[in-house]
DOVO-37720 format. One line per field, with one value per residue (C-alpha): residue in three letters; residue number from 1; z, x, y. Coordinates in nm, 2 decimals, m for minus. Each point is the difference from the previous one (the first is absolute). Layout:
DOVO-37720
resn <- [ala	...]
resi <- [NUM	...]
up <- [Z	...]
east <- [X	...]
north <- [Y	...]
end
This chain:
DOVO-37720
resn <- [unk	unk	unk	unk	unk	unk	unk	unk	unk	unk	unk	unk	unk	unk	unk	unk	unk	unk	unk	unk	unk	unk	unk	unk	unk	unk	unk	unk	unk	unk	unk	unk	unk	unk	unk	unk	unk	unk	unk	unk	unk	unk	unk	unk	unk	unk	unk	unk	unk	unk	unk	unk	unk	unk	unk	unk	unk	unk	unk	unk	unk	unk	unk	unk	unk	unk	unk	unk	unk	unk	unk	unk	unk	unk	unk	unk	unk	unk	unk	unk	unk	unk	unk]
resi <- [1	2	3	4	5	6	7	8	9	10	11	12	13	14	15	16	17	18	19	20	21	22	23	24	25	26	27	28	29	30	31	32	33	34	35	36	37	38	39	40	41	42	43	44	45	46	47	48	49	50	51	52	53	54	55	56	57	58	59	60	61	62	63	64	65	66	67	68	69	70	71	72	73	74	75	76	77	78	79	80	81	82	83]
up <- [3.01	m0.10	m0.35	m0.14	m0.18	m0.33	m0.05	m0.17	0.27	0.06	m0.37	m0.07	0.33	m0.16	m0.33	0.18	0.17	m0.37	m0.11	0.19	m0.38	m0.06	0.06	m0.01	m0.03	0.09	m0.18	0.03	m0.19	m0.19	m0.13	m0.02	m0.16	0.06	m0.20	0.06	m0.19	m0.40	0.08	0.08	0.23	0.03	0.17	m0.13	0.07	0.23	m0.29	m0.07	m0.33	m0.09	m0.26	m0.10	0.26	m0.19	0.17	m0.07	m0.21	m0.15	m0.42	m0.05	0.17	m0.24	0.06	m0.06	m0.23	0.19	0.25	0.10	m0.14	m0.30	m0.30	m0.13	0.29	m0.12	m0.33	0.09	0.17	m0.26	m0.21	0.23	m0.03	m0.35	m0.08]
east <- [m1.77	0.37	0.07	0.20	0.25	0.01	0.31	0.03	m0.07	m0.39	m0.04	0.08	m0.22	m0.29	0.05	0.00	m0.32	m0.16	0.10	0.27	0.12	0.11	0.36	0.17	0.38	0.14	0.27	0.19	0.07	0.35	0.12	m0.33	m0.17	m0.19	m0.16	m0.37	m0.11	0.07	0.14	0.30	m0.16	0.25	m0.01	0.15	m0.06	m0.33	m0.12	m0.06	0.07	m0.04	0.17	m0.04	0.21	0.24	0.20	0.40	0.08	0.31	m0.06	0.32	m0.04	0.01	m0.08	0.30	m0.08	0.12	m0.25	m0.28	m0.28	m0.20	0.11	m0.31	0.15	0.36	m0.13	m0.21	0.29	0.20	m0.26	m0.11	0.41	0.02	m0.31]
north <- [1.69	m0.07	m0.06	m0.32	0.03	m0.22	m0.23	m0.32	m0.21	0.20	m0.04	m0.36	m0.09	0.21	m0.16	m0.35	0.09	0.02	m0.38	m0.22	m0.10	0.42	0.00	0.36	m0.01	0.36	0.21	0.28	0.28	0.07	0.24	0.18	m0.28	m0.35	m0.22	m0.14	m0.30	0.09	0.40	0.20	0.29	0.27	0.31	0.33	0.34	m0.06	m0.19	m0.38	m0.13	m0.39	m0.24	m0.35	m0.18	m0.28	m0.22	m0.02	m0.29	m0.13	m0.07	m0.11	m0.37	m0.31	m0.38	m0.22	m0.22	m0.28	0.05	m0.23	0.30	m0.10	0.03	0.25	0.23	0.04	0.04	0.27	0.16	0.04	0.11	0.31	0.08	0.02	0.22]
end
C-alpha cells in the first residue's frame, strides 16, 4: 500500500467531498509564520506560538468634506481624530 502524500490540492478535494459550499483557500508560510482565520501561528524553536492576527490598516485617512458621504460620517471622522 503506497501512501499519499497531503498537499493542498488532496485537502481541498477532501474538504469538498464534506459539502460542495466548504471552500478552502491555501496559504503559505513566511517567514516562519501564517495566519489561519483570527491567528498569527508562528513557529520558533520547534515550538508554535499563536497571536491575535490583525489586519494592517492606515488611521490616518480622512473624508474630504466635499465629498458626496453623509454628513454623520465626516463628523464622526473628525471626532475619532480629536479623542
Amino acid at each position: 500500500m503506497t501512501k499519499q502524500k497531503t498537499n493542498p490540492h488532496n485537502i481541498n478535494t477532501y474538504i469538498i467531498k464534506i459539502h460542495n459550499n466548504l471552500q478552502l483557500t491555501p496559504t503559505h508560510e513566511e517567514h516562519n509564520s501564517i495566519n489561519y482565520l483570527d491567528l498569527t501561528i508562528r513557529r520558533q524553536h520547534n515550538k508554535f506560538n499563536t497571536d491575535i492576527h490583525r489586519k494592517p490598516t492606515a488611521t490616518d485617512t480622512t473624508i474630504n468634506f466635499l465629498s458626496n458621504h453623509p454628513i454623520e460620517q465626516k463628523n464622526g471622522s473628525v471626532q475619532i481624530i480629536l479623542k
